[in-house]
C-alpha positions as CSV (number, residue, x, y, z in Angstrom):
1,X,-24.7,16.6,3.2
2,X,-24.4,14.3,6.2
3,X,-24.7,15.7,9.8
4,X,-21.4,14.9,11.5
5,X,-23.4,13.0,14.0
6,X,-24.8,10.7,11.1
7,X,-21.4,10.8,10.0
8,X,-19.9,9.3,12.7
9,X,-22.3,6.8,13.5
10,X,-22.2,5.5,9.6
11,X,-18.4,4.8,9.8
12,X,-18.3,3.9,13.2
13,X,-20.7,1.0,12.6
14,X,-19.3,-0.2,9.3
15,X,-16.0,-0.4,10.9
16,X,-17.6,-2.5,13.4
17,X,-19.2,-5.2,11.2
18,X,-16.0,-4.9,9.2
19,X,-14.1,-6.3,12.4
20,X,-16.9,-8.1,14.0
21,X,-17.0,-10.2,10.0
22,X,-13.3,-10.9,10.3
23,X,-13.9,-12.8,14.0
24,X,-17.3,-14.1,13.0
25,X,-15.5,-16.2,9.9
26,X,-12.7,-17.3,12.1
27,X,-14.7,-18.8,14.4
28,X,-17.7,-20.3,11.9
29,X,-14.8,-21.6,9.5
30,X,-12.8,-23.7,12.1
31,X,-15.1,-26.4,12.1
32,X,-17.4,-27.6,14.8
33,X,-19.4,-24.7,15.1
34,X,-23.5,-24.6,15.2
35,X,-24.6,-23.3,11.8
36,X,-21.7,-24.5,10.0
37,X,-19.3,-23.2,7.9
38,X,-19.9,-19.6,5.9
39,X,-18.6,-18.5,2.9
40,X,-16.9,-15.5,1.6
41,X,-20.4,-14.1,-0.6
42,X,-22.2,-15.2,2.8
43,X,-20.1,-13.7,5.1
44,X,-20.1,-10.2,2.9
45,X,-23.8,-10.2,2.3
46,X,-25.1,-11.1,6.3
47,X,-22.7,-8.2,7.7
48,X,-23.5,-6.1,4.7
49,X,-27.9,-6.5,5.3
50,X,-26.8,-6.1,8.9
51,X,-25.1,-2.8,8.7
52,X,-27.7,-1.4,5.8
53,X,-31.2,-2.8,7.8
54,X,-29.6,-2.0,11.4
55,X,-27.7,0.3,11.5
56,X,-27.4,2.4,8.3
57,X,-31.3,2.6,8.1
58,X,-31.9,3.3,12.0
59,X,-29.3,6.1,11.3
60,X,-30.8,8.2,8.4
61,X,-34.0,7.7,10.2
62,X,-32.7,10.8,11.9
63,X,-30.5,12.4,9.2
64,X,-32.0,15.9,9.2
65,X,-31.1,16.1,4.9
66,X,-33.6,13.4,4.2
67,X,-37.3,14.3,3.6
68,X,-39.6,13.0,6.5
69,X,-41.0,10.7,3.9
70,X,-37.7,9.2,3.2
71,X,-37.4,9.1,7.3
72,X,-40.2,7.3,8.1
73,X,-39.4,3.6,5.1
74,X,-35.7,3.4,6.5
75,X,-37.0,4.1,9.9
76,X,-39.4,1.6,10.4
77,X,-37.5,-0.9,8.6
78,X,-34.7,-0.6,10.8
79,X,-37.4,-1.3,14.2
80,X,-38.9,-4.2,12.3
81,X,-35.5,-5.7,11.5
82,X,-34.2,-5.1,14.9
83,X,-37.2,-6.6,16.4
84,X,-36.9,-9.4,14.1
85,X,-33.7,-9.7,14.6
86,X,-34.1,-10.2,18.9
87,X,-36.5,-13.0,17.8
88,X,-34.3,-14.7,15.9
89,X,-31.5,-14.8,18.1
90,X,-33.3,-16.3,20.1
91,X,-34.8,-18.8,17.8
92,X,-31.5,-20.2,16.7
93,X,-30.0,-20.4,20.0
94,X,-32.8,-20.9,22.4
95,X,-35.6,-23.1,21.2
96,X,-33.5,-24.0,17.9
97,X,-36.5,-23.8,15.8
98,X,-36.1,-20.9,13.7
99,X,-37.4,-21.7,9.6
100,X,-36.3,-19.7,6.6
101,X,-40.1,-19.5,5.7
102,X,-40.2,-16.9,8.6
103,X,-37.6,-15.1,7.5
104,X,-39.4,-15.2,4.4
105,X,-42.8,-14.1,5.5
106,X,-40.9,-11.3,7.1
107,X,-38.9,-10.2,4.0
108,X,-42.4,-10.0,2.1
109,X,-43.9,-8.1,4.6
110,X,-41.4,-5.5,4.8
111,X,-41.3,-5.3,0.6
112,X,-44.8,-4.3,1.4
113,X,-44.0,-2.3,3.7
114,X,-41.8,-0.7,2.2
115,X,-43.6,0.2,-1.3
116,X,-46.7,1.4,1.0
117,X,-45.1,4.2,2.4
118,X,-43.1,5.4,-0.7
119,X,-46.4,6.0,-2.0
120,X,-46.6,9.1,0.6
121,X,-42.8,9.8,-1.0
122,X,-43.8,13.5,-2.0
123,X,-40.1,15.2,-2.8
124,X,-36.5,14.3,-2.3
125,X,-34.9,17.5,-1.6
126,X,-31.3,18.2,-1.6
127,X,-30.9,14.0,-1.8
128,X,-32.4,14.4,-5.7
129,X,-32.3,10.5,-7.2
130,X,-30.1,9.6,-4.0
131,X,-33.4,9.6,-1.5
132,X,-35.1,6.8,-4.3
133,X,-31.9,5.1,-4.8
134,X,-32.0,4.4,-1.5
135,X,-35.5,2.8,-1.8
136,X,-34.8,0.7,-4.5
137,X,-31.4,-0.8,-3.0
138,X,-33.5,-1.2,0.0
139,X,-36.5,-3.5,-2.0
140,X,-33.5,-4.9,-4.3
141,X,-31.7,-6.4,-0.8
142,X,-34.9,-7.8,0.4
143,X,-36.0,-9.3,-2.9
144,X,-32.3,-11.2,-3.1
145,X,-32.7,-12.3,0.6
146,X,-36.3,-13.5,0.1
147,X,-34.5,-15.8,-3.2
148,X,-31.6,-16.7,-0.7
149,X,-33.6,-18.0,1.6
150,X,-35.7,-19.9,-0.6
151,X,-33.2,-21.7,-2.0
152,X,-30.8,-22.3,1.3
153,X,-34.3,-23.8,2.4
154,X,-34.2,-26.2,-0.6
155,X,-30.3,-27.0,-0.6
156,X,-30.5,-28.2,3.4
157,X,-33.4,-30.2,2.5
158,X,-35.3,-27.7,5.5
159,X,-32.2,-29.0,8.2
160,X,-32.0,-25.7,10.0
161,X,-33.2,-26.5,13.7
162,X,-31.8,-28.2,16.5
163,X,-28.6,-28.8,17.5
164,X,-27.3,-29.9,14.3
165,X,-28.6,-27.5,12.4
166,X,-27.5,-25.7,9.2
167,X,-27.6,-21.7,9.3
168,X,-25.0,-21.0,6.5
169,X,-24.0,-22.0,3.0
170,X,-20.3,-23.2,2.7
171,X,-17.7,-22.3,0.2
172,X,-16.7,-26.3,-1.1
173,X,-19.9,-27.8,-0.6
174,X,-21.5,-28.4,-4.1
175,X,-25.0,-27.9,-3.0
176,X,-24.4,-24.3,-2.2
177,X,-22.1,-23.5,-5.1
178,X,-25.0,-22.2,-7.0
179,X,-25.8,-19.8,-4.3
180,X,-22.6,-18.7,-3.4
181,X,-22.3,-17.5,-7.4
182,X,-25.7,-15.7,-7.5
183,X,-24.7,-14.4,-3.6
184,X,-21.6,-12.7,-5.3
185,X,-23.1,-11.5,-7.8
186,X,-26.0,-10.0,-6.0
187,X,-23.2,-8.4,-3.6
188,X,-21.1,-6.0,-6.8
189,X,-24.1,-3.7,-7.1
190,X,-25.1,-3.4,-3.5
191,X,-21.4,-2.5,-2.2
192,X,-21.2,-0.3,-5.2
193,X,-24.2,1.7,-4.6
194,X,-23.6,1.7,-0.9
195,X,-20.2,3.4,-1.6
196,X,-21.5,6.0,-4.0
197,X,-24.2,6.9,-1.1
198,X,-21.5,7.6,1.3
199,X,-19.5,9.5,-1.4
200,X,-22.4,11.5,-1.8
201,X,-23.4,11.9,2.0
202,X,-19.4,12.7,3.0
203,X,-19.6,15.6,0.1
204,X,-17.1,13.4,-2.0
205,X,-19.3,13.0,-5.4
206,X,-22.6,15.1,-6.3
């Protein structure tokens, strides 16, 4: 089903935020680090939305399989996360003043987004209930980042700029055990469908 160019691209990326996660929690998880420390749930579920909303999505934006219609949600998902994603960065790192309630404002906005163009969703073509799958994973990991976010926000008591500020919910503090237990939850069916897509897409399951 794939192209071997989408092919390619897929694995090579999810190989990269598979090895990029492994550095990223030694170094968070030694202590001293801006942001603090991250759990395992986080640490799954911020390389996981970052391989699905960067990468994955920019890449079936050009998987000649999918219906244009299909094309066009993953594709401008994918620019608005990368743009917001630039802002961020610098946000965090460079004026230190970045808010969950932006990232919140953003999440809505791309839900909108999002159910906007799938009204122009016309057929699914050789993709069948894959191509809406796909949708739906896409609003369900927005809708669990908008509640992440919203109550990270209300566990740091709104501490997330400046120098001392908190980016990441840690595995043994109490405040964020209740997030951490939703966080894993929330993570089963998402790697689950994920892996079925790429069994489907790699010709492995129909």
């Amino acid at each position: 089903m794939f192209s071997t160019t989408t092919r390619v691209l897929l694995i090579s990326s999810l190989a990269a935020c598979v090895v990029a996660s492994h550095f990223f929690r030694k170094r968070q998880n030694r202590g001293n680090t801006r942001g603090g420390k991250i759990s395992n749930p986080k640490l799954l579920w911020l390389f996981f939305a970052i391989w699905f909303w960067l990468f994955e999505c920019a890449v079936l934006a050009f998987e000649p399989s999918l219906p244009e219609a299909f094309r066009l949600i993953v594709g401008v998902h994918a620019l608005s996360f990368w743009i917001r994603g630039g802002v961020e960065m610098v946000m965090l790192h460079v004026t230190k003043n970045w808010r969950p309630p932006l990232g919140i404002a953003h999440d809505l906005f791309c839900i909108a987004t999002v159910l906007v163009l799938a009204t122009h969703v016309t057929e699914t073509g050789a993709w069948g209930w894959w191509a809406y799958g796909l949708v739906v994973a896409l609003i369900f990991a927005l809708v669990v980042e908008t509640l992440y976010a919203y109550l990270f926000f209300g566990a740091v008591k709104g501490k997330t700029t400046g120098d001392d500020g908190i980016w990441f919910a840690s595995e043994d503090e109490e405040r964020f055990r209740r997030i951490n237990r939703i966080t894993a939850a929330c993570n089963t069916p998402q790697v689950l469908f994920q892996l079925g897509l790429l069994g489907f897409g790699f010709g492995l399951i129909n």
